[in-house]
C-alpha positions as a printed Julia matrix, in Angstrom:
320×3 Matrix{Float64}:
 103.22   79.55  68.33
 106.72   79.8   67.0
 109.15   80.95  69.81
 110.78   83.41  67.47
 107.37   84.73  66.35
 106.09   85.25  70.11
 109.36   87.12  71.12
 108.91   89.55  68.42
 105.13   89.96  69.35
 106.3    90.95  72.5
 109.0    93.38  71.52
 106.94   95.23  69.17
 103.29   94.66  70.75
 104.12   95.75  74.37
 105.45   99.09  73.34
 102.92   99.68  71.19
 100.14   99.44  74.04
 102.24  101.65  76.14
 102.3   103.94  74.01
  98.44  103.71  73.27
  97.84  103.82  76.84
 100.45  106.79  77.71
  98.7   109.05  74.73
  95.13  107.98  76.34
  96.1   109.26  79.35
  98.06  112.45  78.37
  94.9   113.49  76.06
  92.1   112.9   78.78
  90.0   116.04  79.39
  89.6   116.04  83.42
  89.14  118.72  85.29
  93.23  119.36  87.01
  94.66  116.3   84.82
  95.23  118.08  81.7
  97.04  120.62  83.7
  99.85  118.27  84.14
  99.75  115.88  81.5
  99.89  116.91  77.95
 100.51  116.26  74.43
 101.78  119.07  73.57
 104.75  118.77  75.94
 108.53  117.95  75.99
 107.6   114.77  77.81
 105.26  113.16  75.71
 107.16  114.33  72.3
 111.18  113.41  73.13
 109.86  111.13  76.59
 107.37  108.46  74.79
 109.73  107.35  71.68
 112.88  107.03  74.01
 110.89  104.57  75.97
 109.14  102.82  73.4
 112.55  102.56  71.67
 113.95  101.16  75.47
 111.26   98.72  75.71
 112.07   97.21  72.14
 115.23   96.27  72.84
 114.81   95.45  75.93
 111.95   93.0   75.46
 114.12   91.64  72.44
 116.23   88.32  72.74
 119.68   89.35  73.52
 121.31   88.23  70.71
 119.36   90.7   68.53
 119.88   93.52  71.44
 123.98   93.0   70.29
 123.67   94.61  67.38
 123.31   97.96  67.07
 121.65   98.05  63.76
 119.03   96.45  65.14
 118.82   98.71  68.19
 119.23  102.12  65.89
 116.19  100.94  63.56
 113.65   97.74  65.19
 112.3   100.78  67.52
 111.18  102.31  64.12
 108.42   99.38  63.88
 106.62  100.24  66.98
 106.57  103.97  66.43
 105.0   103.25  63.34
 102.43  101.22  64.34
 101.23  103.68  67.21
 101.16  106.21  64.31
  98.73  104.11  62.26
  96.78  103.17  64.9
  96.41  106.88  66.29
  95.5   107.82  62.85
  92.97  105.22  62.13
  91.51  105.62  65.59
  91.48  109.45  64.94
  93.39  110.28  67.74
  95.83  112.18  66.05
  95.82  114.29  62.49
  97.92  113.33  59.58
  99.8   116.83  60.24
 100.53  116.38  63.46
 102.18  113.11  62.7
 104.71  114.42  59.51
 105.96  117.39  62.1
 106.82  114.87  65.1
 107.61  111.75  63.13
 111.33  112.59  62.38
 111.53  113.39  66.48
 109.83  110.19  67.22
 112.73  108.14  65.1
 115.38  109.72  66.43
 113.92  109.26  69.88
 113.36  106.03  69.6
 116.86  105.23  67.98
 118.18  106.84  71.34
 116.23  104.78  73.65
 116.94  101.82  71.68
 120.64  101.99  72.57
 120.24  102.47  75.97
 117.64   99.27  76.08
 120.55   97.26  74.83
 123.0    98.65  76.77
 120.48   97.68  79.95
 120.18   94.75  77.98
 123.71   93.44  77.48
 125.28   95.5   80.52
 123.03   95.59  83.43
 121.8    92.08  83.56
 118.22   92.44  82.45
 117.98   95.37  85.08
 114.4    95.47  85.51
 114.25   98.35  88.13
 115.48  100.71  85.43
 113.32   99.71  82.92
 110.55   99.68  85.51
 111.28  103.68  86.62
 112.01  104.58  83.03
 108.2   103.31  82.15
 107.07  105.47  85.03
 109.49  108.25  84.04
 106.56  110.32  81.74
 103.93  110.43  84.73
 107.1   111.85  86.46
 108.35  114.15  84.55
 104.87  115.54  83.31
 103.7   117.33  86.59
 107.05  118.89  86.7
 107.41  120.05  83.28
 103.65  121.72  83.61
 105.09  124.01  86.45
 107.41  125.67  84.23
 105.98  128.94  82.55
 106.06  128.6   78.74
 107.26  131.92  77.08
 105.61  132.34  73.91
 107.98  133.11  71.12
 107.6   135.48  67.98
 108.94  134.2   64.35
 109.32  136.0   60.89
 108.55  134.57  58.3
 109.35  136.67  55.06
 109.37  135.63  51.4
 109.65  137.59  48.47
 109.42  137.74  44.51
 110.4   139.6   41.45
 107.87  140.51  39.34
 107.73  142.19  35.48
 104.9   144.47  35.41
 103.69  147.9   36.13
 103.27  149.0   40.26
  99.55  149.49  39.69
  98.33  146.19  37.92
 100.65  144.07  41.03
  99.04  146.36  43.74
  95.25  145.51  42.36
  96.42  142.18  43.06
  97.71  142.28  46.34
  95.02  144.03  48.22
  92.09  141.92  46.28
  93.17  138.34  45.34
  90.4   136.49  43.1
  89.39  133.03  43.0
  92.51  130.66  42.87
  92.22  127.75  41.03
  93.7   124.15  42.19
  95.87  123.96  39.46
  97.54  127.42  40.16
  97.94  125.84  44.03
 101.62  125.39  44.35
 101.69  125.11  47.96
 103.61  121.41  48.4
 103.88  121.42  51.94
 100.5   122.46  53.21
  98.64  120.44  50.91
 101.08  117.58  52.26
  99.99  118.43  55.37
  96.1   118.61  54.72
  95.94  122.25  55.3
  93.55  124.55  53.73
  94.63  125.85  50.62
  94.15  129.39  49.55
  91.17  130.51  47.91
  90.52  134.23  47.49
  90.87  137.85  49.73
  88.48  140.27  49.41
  88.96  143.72  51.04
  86.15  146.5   51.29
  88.47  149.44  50.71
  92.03  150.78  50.33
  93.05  152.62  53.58
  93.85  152.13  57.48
  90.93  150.94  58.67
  90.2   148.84  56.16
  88.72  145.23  56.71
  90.47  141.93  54.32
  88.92  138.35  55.01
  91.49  135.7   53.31
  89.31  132.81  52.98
  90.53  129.46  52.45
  89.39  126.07  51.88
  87.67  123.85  54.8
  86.01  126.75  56.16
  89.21  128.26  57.56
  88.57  132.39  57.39
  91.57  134.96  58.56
  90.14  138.31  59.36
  92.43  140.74  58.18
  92.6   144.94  59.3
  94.64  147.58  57.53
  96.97  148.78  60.27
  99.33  150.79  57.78
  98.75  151.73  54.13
 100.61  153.03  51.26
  99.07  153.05  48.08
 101.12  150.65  45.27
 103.84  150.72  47.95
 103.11  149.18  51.19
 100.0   147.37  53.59
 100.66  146.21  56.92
  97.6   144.37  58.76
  96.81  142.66  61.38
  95.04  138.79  61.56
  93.17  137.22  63.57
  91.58  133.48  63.39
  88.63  132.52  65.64
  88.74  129.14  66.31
  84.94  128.42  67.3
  85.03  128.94  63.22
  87.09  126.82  62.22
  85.29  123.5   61.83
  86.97  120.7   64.14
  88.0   118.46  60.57
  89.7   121.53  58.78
  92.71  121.32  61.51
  94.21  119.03  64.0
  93.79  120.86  67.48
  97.69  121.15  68.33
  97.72  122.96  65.08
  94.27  124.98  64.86
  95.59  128.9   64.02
  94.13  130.65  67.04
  94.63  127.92  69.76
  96.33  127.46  72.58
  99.98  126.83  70.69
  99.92  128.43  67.38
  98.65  131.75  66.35
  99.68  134.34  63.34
  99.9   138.07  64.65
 100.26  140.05  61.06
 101.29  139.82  57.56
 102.9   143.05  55.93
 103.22  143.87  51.89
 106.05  146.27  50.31
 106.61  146.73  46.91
 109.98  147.87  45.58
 111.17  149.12  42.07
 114.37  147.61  40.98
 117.0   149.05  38.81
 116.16  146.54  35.72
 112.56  148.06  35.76
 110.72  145.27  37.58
 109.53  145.42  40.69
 110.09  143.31  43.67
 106.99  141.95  46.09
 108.14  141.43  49.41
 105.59  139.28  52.46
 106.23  138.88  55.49
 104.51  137.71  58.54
 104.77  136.93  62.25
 103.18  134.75  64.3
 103.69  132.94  67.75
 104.5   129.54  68.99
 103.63  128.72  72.95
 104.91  125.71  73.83
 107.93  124.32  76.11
 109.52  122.98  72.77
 109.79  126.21  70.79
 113.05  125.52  68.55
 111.34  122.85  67.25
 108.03  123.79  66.46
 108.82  127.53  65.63
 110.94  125.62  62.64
 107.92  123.86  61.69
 106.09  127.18  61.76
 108.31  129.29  59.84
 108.35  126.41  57.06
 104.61  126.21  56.65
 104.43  129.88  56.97
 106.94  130.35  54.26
 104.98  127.75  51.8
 101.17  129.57  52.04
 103.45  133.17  51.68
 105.18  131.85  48.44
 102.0   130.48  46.87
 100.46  133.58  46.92
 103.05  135.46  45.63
 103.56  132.79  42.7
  99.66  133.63  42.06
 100.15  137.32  42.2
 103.0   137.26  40.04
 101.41  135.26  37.42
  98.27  136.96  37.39
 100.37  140.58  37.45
 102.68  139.47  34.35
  99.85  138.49  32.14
């Protein structure tokens, strides 16, 4: 085999099985293991691509560890091949992968530079490299001791709308059938989440009950927690995840679970001076994890995409 061929194999194929082996063992389902080792945790999301991107370089000839070109970008390769792999194993969702991804390069760009700095500097310093391999199995335990304080996010979204209070209010509190091709929600459906399909609720009041149903079997069970007739609905959701089938949503994401849940949603309707009227949603719901300003973002985007498509649909529907 070509010498330059079987260096390059070994720079990109050794992380790769690290990688492989470090999300095997962070996803295993033991009783007390998954207690310290998670997915879902600072360690494996910023921890795993700086090492992968260390090993790169590192494993690279040191003529191609002198450039840093090479050590801001080559770490890419790897990342991308565990993200194939994961996906074609079915280790990991599609989702999952287009929220971490950007982390994962810049991670990896990071750890890259210091592989060529051990590299070039340190005299093939093995030890380090040796400890930083161990370094997620370290940190992992420790990070699990520290509480995780779930957070709260708002996610509001509004539109303006040309048509009488009335007909916009029969279509807020009962949304019929939406077709695909009045779906404009880019994001989830880049994502592979479940696309709005109708809400039905059983009468107009406090009290009342709202299911929003959506594609893939995903159901959010709505109550009427305040009400004000063509002026304002507050209500509370809830998603069960025994419901949810396990293919509509990847785990780390599931509404309900462990790290992602949506608390309410809230309608008000405003007259403005020109005559139309403005629609305004809003919605909260919670992140728990130990990496919060990150996936609280994520959450408030996504959040902020379903929200819009619906009120593109009512508006439409309202104006006609």
């Amino acid at each position: 085999m070509n010498k330059k061929i079987k260096s390059t194999i070994i720079a990109i194929g050794i992380p790769v099985v690290y990688a492989i082996l470090v999300r095997m063992a962070f996803g295993m389902r033991l009783k007390t293991w998954d207690d310290y080792f998670q997915v879902m945790s600072t360690t494996f999301l910023f921890l795993l691509p700086t090492i992968i991107g260390a090993l790169t370089v590192y494993l690279s000839s040191q003529e191609k560890a002198k450039s840093i070109t090479y050590r801001i970008f080559t770490p890419w390769v790897p990342v991308l091949l565990f993200l194939f792999l994961t996906l074609a194993w079915g280790i990991e969702g599609w989702a999952c992968w287009i929220m971490i991804l950007p982390v994962f390069f810049l991670a990896a760009s990071i750890g890259g530079l210091f592989g060529g700095y051990l590299k070039n500097y340190k005299k093939n310093d093995r030890l380090n490299i040796s400890l930083l391999v161990l370094l997620p199995f370290l940190v992992g335990p420790i990070e699990s001791v520290i509480e995780t304080i779930p957070a709260t996010y708002k996610a509001y979204t509004y539109i303006d709308i040309d048509a009488p209070a009335e007909k916009i209010w029969d279509n807020v509190t009962r949304v019929n059938e939406i077709p695909v091709e009045q779906d404009k929600g880019y994001l989830t459906r880049m994502l592979g989440f479940p696309r709005p399909v109708k809400a039905e609720l059983n009468f107009e009041g406090v009290g009342a009950y709202r299911e929003a149903i959506f594609t893939k079997g995903l159901v959010l069970h709505e109550t009427v927690t305040e009400y004000e007739d063509n002026k304002k609905m507050v209500f509370s959701i809830k998603a069960y995840p025994h419901e949810i089938p396990s293919t509509t949503l990847d785990e780390h994401v599931v509404i309900g679970g462990d790290y992602f849940d949506v608390l309410d949603g809230t309608y008000e309707l405003e007259k403005l001076p020109n005559g139309q009227h403005r629609l305004h949603l809003y919605s909260h719901f919670k992140m728990n994890t130990t990496f919060n300003f990150y996936a609280g973002w994520w959450g408030k985007w996504i959040m902020k995409d379903i929200q819009n498509n619906i009120l593109q649909v009512e508006k439409k529907r309202s104006e006609i």
